[in-house]
N, C-alpha and C positions, 0 to 999 in steps of 0.2 A: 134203681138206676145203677148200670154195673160201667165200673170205671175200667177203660183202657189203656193200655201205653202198647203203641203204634210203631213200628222202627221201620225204618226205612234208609238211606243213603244216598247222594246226590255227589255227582263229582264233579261239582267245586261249590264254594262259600257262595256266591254268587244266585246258583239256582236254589240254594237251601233257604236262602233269604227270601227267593221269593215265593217259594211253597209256604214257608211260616208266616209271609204276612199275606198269604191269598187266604190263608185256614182260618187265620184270627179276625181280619177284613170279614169272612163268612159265617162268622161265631163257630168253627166246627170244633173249636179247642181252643181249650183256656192256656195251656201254657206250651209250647214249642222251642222244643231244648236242639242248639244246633253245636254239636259236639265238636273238639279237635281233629283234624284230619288225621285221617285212621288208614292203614294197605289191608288191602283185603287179597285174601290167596280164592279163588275156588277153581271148581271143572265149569268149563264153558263148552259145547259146544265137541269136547272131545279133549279139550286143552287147557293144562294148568294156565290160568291166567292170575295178574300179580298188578293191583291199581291202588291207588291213592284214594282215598272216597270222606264226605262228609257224613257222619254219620246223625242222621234224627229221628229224635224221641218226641212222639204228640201226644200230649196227656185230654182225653175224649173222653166220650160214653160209647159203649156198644151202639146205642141204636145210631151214631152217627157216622158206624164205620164203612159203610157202602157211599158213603159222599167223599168221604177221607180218601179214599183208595179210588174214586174215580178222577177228584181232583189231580193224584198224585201219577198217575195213568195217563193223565192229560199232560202233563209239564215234567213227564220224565223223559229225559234221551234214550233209554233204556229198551231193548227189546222185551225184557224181563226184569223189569224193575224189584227188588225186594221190596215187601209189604207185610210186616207180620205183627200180627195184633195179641198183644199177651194180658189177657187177662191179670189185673188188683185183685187180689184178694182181701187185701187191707191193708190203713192206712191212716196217719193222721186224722181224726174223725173232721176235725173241721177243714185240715185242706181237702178229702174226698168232698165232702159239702160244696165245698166252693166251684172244684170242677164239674162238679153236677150246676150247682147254678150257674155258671159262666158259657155253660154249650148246652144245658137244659130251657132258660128261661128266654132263650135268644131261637131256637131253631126254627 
């Protein structure tokens, strides 16, 4: 089972809150880290753009990431929500353990 860490970004506290408890409500993740608000600079469109965003971290499994990213697709304001999934290579042996059984023995 190959563990995940998920990022993504919501702009404001509000929706972050309810992405992390729709995930864990779903078992799709064991632990859902909702960052301090963070400006994000990039090109949009043609245009430097310059926002305020929450940033989060979902700690998964790979095979759970097409549910992850649909959920997040669904409940984002976003025309192009960020969604990027970075591979654990390693870790803690018993906390990978854990995220594997926490979104393994539940899906």
């Amino acid at each position: 089972m190959e563990v995940i860490l998920i990022i993504t970004n919501f702009p404001d506290k509000a929706s972050a809150l309810m992405l992390a408890q729709k995930l864990m409500e779903s078992r799709l993740a064991a632990c859902v880290n909702i960052l301090a608000e963070s400006t994000s600079v990039y090109r949009w469109q043609g245009k430097t753009e310059t926002i305020d965003e929450i940033p989060i971290f979902i700690k998964t499994l790979a095979e759970q990431y097409a549910a992850v990213e649909k959920i997040i697709k669904a409940m984002h304001p976003y025309e192009l929500p960020e969604v990027i999934a970075v591979p654990v290579k390693t870790g803690l042996p018993a906390y990978m353990q854990w995220i594997a059984d926490e979104v393994a023995n539940h899906s």
